[in-house]
C-alpha positions in Angstrom: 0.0 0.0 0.0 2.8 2.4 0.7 4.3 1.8 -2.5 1.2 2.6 -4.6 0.8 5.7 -2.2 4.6 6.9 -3.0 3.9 6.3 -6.6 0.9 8.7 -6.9 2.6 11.3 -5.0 5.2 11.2 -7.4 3.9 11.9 -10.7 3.9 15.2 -12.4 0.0 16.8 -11.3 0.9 20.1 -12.0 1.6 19.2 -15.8 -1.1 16.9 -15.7 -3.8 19.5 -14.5 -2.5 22.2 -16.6 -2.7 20.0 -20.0 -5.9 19.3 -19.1 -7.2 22.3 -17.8 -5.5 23.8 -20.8 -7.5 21.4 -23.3 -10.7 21.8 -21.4 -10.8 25.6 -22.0 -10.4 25.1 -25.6 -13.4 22.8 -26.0 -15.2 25.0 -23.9 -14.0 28.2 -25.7 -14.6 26.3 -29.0 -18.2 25.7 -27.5 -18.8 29.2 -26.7 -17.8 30.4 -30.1 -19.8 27.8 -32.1 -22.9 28.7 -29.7 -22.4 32.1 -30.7 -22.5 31.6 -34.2 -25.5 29.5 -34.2 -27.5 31.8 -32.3 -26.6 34.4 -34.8 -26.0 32.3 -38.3 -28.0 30.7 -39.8 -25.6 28.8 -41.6 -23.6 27.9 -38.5 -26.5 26.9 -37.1 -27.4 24.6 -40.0 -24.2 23.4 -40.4 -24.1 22.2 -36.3 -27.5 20.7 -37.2 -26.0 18.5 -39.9 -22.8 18.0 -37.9 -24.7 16.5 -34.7 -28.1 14.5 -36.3 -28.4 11.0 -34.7 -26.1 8.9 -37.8 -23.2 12.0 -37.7 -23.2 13.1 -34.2 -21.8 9.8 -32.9 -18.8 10.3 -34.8 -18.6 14.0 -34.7 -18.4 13.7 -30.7 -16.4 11.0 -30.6 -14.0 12.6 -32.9 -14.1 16.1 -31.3 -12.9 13.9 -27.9 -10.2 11.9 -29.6 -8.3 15.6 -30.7 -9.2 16.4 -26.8 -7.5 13.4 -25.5 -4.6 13.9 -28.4 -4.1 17.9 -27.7 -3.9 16.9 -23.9 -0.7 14.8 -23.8 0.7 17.3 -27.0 0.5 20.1 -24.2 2.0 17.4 -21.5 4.8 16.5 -23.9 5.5 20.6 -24.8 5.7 21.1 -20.6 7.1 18.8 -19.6 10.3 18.0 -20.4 12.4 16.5 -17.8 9.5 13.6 -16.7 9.5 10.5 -19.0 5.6 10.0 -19.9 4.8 6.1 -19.6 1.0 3.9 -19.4 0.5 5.3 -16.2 1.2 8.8 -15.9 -1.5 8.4 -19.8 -4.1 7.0 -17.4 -3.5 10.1 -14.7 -4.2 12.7 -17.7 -7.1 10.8 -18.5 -8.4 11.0 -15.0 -7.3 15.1 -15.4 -9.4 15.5 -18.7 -12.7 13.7 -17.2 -12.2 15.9 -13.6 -12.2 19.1 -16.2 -15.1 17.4 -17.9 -17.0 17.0 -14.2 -16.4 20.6 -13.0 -17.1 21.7 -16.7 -20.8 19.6 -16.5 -21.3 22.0 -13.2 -21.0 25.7 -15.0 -23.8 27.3 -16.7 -22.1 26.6 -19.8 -23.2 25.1 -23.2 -21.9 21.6 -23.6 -22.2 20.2 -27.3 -18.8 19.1 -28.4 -17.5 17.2 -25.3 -19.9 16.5 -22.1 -19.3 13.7 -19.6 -20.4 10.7 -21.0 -19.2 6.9 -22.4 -18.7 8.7 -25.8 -16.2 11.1 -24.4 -14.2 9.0 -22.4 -14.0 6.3 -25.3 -12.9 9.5 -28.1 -10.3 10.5 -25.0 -8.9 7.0 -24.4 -8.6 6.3 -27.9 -7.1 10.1 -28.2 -4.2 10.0 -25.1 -3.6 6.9 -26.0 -3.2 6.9 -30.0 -1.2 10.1 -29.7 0.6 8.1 -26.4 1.5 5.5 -28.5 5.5 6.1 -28.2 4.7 6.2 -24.3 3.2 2.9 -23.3 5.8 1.0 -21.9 
């Protein structure tokens, strides 16, 4: 029990939290914008409509979560530097990406792209760890 407690004391949080903070706020920015323009386009607005109907929107969100997951660990690896990224410290930033997710669920904000859900967290595994791939052992 020590052992496992020493280990998660020892990874890199800070880098962790900001990569994923950092790739949070761009979903949510990206979210922000795009609800702008639909409110007042109505070509972004139709365009969004096309993008997330029932046989697209699978594969739009799921895609929109694999270049979350992806841009997370490229911020980890421009950070940091010095800390060698391996399976586990991938599985801490995906804990990091779905904690931004949660506290993201709780703000007034409008949640299209990326909410907390099965689809997310598949498109973010399959994103840390596709763009992880070097990193797994």
């Amino acid at each position: 029990m020590n052992h496992w407690m020493q280990r998660l004391k020892n990874f890199p949080w800070r880098s962790l939290l900001q990569s994923a903070t950092l790739s949070n706020l761009i979903i949510a920015a990206l979210e922000i914008l795009l609800f702008w323009g639909a409110v007042h386009s109505l070509a972004v607005s139709n365009v969004l409509k096309m993008l997330f109907s029932p046989p697209l929107g699978i594969i739009t969100q799921i895609a929109i979560a694999i270049g979350m997951g992806a841009l997370a660990v490229y911020w980890f690896e421009i950070w940091q530097q010095r800390f060698l990224l391996n399976s586990s410290t991938l599985w801490m930033l995906i804990g990091c990406l779905l904690l931004g997710l949660l506290i993201k669920s709780l703000l007034p904000l409008p949640s299209f792209l990326v909410n907390l859900s099965r689809l997310a967290l598949m498109g973010i595994l399959i994103g840390v760890f596709w763009k992880g791939k070097p990193y797994w052992r």
